[in-house]
C-alpha positions in Angstrom: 64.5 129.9 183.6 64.6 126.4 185.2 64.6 128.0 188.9 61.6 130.0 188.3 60.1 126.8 187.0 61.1 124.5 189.8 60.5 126.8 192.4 57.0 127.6 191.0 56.1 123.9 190.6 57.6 122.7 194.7 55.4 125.9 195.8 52.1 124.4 194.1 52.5 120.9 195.4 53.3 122.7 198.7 50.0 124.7 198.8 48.1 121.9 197.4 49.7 119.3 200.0 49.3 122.1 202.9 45.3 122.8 201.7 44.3 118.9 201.6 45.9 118.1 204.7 44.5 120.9 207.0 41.2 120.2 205.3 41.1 116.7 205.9 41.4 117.6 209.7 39.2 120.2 209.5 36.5 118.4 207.9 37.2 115.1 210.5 36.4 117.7 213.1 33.7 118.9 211.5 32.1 115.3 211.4 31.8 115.1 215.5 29.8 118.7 215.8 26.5 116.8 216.3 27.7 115.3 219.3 27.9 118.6 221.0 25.8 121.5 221.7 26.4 124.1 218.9 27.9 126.9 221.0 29.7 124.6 223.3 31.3 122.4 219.8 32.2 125.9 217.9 34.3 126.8 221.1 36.4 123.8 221.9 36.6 123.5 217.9 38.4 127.1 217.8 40.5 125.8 220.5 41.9 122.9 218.6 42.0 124.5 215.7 44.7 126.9 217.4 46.5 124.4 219.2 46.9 122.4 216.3 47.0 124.6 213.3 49.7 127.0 214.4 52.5 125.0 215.1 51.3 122.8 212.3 51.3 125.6 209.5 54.6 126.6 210.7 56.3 123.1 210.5 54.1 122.2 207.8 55.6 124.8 205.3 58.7 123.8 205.9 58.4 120.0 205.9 56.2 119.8 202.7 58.6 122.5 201.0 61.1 120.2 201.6 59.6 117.3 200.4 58.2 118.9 197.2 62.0 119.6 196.4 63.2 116.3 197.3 60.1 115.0 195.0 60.4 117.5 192.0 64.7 116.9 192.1 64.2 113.4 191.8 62.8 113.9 188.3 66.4 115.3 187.1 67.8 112.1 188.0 65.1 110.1 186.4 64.6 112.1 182.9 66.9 115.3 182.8 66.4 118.7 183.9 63.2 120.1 182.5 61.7 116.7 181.1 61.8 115.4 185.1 60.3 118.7 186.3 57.5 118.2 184.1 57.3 114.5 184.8 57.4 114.9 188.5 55.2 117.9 188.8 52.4 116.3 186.4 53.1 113.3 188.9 52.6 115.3 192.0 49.7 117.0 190.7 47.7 113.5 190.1 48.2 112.4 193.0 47.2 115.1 194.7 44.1 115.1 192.3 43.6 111.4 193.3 43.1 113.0 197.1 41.0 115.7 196.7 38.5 113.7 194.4 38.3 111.3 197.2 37.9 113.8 199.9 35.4 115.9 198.2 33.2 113.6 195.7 34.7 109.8 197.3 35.6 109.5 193.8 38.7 107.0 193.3 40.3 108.8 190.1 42.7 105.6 189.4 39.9 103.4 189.1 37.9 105.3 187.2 40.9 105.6 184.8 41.5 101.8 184.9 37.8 101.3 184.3 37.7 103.5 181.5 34.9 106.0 182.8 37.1 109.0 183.1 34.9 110.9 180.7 32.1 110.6 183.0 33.6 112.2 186.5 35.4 114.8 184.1 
């Protein structure tokens, strides 16, 4: 039961982690296509996008897979077996939260938690 758990929870931080990232670069691409004819910026966009991506998807499995183990595994040591799973994951997953409001609404979740207006971004 705990392996099902524990691999379920490194593979959602991994495809979370994985989705921000390439994202992040996709949409910092994105953000210079006014600086180039359309046809022109769509080409040498593809280009990058296949230079970069491909080795980066296939290292980035592997790197963030390895981390999310590394990161969910620390829980045991911190809490116990299951209680650090769900500690770690539940970690994992705000931080990743913290990201992608950022990225998509520039919405810093930690401050609106400190400043008590969680209920109105939610």
């Amino acid at each position: 039961m705990y392996r099902k758990l524990f691999n379920f929870a490194v593979t959602i931080l991994t495809l979370l982690t994985a989705n921000l990232l390439t994202t992040f670069i996709t949409d910092t691409l994105i953000s210079h296509k006014w600086e180039l004819k359309p046809l022109r910026f769509t080409l040498i966009s593809m280009a990058i996008i296949t230079v970069v991506f491909y080795p980066l998807f296939i290292r980035l499995q592997k790197w963030l897979d390895r981390f999310s183990r590394r990161f969910v595994k620390a829980g045991h040591t911190l809490a116990g077996k299951y209680v650090g799973l769900i500690i770690m994951f539940a970690a994992g997953l705000l931080v990743l939260t913290y990201f992608y409001a950022k990225m998509w609404y520039n919405i810093n979740l930690f401050r609106a938690i400190i400043d008590g207006n969680l209920s109105s971004i939610f």
